[in-house]
Structures are given as C-alpha cells and as structure tokens.
C-alpha positions as CSV (number, residue, x, y, z in Angstrom):
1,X,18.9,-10.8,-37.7
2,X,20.9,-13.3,-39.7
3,X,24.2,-12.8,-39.3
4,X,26.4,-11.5,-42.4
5,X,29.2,-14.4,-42.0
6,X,28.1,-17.8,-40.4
7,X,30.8,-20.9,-40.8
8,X,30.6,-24.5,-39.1
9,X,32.6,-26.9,-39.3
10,X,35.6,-25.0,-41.8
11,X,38.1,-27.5,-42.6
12,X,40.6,-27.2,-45.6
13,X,43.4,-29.1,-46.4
14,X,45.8,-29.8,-49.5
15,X,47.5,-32.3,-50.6
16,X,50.6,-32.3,-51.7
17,X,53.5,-34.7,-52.8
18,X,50.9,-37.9,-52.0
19,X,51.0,-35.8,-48.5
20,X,47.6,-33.9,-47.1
21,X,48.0,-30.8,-45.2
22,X,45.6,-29.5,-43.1
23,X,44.9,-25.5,-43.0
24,X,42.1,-25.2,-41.3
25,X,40.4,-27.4,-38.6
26,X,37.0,-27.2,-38.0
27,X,36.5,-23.3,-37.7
28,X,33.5,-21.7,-36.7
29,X,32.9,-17.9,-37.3
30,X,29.7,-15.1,-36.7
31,X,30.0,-11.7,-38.0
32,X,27.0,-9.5,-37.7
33,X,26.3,-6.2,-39.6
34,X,28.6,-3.9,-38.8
35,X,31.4,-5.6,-37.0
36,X,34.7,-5.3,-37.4
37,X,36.7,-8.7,-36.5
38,X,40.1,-8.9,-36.6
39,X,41.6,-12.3,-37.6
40,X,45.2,-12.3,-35.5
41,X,48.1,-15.1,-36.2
42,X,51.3,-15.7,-37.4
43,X,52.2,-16.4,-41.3
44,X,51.2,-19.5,-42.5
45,X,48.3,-19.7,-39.6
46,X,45.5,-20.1,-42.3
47,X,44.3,-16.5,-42.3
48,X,44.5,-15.8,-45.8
49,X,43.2,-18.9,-46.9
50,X,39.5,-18.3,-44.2
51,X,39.5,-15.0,-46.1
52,X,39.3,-16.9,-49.4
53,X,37.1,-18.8,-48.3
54,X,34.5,-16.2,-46.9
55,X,34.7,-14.5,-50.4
56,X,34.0,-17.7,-52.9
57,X,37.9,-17.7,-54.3
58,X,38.6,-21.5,-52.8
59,X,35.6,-23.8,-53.2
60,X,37.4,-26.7,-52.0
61,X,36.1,-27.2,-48.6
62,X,34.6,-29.0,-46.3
63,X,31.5,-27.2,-43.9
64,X,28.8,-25.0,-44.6
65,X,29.7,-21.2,-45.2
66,X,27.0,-18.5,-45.5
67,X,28.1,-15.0,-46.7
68,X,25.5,-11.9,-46.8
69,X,22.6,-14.6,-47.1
70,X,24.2,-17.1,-49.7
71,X,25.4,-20.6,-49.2
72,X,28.7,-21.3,-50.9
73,X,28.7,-24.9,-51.4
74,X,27.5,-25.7,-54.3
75,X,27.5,-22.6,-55.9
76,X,29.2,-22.8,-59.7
77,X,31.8,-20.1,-61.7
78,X,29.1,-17.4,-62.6
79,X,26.8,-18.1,-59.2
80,X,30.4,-17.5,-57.4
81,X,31.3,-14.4,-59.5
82,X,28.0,-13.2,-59.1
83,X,28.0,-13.4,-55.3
84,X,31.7,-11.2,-55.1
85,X,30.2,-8.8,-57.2
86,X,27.0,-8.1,-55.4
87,X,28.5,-8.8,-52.0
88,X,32.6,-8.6,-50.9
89,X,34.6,-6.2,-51.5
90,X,38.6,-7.4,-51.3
91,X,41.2,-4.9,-50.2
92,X,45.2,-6.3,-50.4
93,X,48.2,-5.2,-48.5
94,X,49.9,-4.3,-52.0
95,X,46.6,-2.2,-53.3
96,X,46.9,-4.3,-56.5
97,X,46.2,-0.7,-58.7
98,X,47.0,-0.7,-62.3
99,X,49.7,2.0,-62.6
100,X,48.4,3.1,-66.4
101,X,45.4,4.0,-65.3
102,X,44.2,6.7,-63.4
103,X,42.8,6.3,-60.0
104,X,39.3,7.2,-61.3
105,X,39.9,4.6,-63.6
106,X,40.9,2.1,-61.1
107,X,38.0,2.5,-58.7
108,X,35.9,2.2,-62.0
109,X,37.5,-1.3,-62.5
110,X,34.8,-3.5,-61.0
111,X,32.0,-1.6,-62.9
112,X,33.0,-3.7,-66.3
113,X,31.2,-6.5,-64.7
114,X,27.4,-5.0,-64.3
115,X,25.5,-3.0,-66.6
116,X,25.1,0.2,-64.6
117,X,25.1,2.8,-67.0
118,X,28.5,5.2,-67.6
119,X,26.8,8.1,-66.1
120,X,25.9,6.6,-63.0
121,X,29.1,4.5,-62.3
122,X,31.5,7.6,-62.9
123,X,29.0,9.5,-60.6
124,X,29.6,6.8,-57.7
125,X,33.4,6.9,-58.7
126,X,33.1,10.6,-57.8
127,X,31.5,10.6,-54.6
128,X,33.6,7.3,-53.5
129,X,36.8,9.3,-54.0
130,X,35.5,12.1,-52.3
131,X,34.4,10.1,-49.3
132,X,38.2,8.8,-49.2
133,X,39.8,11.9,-49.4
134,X,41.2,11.6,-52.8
135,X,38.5,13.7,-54.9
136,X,41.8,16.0,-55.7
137,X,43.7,13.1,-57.9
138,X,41.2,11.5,-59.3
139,X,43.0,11.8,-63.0
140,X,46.5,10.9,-60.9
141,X,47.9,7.6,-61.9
142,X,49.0,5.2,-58.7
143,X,53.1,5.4,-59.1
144,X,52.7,9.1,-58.5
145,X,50.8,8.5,-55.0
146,X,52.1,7.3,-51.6
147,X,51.4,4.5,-49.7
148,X,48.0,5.7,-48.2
149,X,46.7,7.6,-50.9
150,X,47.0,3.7,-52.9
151,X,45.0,2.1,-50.5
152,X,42.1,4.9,-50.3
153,X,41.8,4.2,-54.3
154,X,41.7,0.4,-53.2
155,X,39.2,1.3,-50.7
156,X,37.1,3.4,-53.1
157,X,37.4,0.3,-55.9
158,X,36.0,-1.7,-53.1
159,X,32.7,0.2,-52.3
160,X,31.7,0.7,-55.8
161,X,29.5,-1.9,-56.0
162,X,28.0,-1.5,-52.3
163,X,29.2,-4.9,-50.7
164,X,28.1,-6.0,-47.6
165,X,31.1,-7.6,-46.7
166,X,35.0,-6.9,-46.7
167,X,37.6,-8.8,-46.6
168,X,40.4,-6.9,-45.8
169,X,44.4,-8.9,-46.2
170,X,47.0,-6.5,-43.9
171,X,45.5,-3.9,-45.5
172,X,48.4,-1.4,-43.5
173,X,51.0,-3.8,-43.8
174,X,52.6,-1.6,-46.1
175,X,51.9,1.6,-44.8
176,X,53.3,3.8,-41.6
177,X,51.9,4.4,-38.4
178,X,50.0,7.4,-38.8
179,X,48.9,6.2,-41.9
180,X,47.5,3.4,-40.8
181,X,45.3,5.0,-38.2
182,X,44.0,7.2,-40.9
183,X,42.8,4.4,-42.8
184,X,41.4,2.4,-39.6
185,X,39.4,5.7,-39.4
186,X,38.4,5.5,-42.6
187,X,37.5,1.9,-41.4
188,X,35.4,3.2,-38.4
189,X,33.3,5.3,-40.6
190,X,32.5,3.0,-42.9
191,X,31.4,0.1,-40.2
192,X,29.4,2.7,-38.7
193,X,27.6,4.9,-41.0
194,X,27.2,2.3,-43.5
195,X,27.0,-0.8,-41.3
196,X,29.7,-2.5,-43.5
197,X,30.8,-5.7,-42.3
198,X,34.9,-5.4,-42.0
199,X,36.7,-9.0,-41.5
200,X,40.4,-8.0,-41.4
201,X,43.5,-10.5,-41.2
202,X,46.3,-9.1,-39.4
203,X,49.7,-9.5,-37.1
204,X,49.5,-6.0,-35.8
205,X,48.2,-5.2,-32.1
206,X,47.6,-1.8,-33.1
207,X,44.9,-2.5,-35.7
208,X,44.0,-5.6,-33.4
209,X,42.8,-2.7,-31.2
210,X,40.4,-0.9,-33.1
211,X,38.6,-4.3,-33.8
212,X,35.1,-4.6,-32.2
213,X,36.2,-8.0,-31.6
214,X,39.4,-10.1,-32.1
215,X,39.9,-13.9,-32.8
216,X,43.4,-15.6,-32.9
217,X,44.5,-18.7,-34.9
218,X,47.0,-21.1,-34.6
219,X,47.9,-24.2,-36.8
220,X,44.5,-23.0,-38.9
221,X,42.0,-23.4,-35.4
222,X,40.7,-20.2,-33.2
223,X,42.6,-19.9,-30.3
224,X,40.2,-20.1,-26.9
C-alpha cells in the first residue's frame, strides 16, 4: 500500500538580505495509514515549516512530496486548495477559533468551501462534536471554554471533511498535563478506528511517547 506521506530529497531555504538560509536539508519522510509520527526538535529546527510543506501552504521547494496520493509540485492555487480540503486537516497550538461564533459554528467553518448540503454538514457537525466530547456546548462560544474544550472544537473542525492526513503544530502546548493526555486519547482513537494519519510537531517527551514512531531534527535534517 502506498504510503500516505512520501518525501525525497526535502530541501527549503530562504533568502534573505542577499543571504540564503537553509531550513531543511534533504529530508526524507514515510507515513503509512494510521501512524502517528512525532516530529521532535528545538524552535527554529524546521518543524513547522516540513508541516507546511506536507500540507500545500509553502510551494517553494525543492524534492518531490506526495500527500494521500497527490504530488505537490506543480500543483497551482485551486489544485493546492483542493488537495487541503479533501485531504489534511490542520490543528494549531492556539486552536485559531473565532470567538463570535459558536463552536458548532466553528467546526462548520470548513464546510463553506464544498457544496455539501446544510442538512448533511450540520448533521456531521453533530456527530463530530459528540465524538469529542463536546455535544453539550455546541451553541457555547470559544472565550467561555477552557483550554481543552478549544482544541476538541479544533479537532472536530478538522474531521469535518474526512482528511486522511493531520498535521498537528504543539497541538498541547497550551494545555496542562492531564489535558493533554486526554486529547492524545482522543488522538489514539482516531489513528485507530479511523486509520487517520497523525504527523505531530512537538518538544514534549510526553506526547513523544504516545507516538508510534518518533523522528528528531536538527538544523532542518533528521537526526540518525
């Protein structure tokens, strides 16, 4: 079976003040159905930029990168919306929930950019909130919720369109311990029951651990 994330060859650099920076050097990276890898490194390492990468937001790279099937290169604006609309799913350290709406409303967010029909996206809002534990506030608006009830909403917004992939940035940075395991739970089922493909960035040994496998980067390469 192909594998959901395949990269060769990753290199991305900037340039800056005549000056060209690299970020990442020559990176490869398999994720299969299912997995859960945990990208590990100090700020400034080039995690966050691989995860933009893997989920069409920077185009300027050298490599081949193939997510859920589709090659990136090449691909223009609406080939690269299309592709993060049918496929990834993004979740953020800060939950990036718009505090006028409710959180029904914000897991409906991604639905204005298909043509499913009302009935059918609010029924999927539904049953996403109830599969996060938050079927109970579903007309609450985000500044009246804590930390982890946020991030279940994100994680709601993020299935609504059945990805195969997420991309996940400290997605418990923000959040206590106990929280955090709660959501890595919520994690767990999700890699499991529906073979989601989780790629998480990370400087936390604890989350590290629930990974089914871990990579480390340095100076944007994978550690040995």
């Amino acid at each position: 079976m192909e594998p959901v994330v395949s990269v060769t060859g990753l290199h991305k650099s900037y340039r800056s003040d005549g000056l060209e920076k690299e970020v990442l050097r020559c990176l490869d990276l398999s994720a299969g159905q299912g997995e859960f890898v945990c990208v590990m490194g100090v700020s400034g390492c080039g995690k966050t930029t691989l995860l933009n990468v893997l989920g069409g937001l920077d185009t300027d790279f050298a490599g081949d990168v193939r997510v859920a099937g589709t090659m990136l290169r090449g691909l223009d604006d609406r080939g690269l919306s299309a592709f993060r609309n049918s496929k990834i799913g993004f979740i953020f350290q800060h939950f990036n929930l718009l505090d006028h709406l409710t959180c029904a409303e914000n897991a409906m967010l991604p639905s204005y950019f298909v043509r499913d029909p009302a009935a059918s996206v609010a029924a999927r809002v539904a049953e996403l909130l109830a599969r996060v534990g938050m079927a109970d506030k579903a007309g609450r608006r985000p500044p009246s919720l804590s930390g982890g009830e946020k991030q279940r909403v994100a994680i709601a917004r993020a299935l609504l369109l059945k990805p195969v992939l997420m991309l996940c940035d400290e997605p418990t940075g923000d959040l206590d311990y106990a929280t955090a395991d709660s959501i890595l739970d919520l994690f767990d089922s999700l890699r499991r029951e529906e073979k989601i493909t989780l790629v998480v960035v990370t400087h936390e040994e604890h989350l590290a651990r629930r990974a089914t496998r871990v990579v480390r980067m340095q100076g944007g390469r994978f550690e040995e």
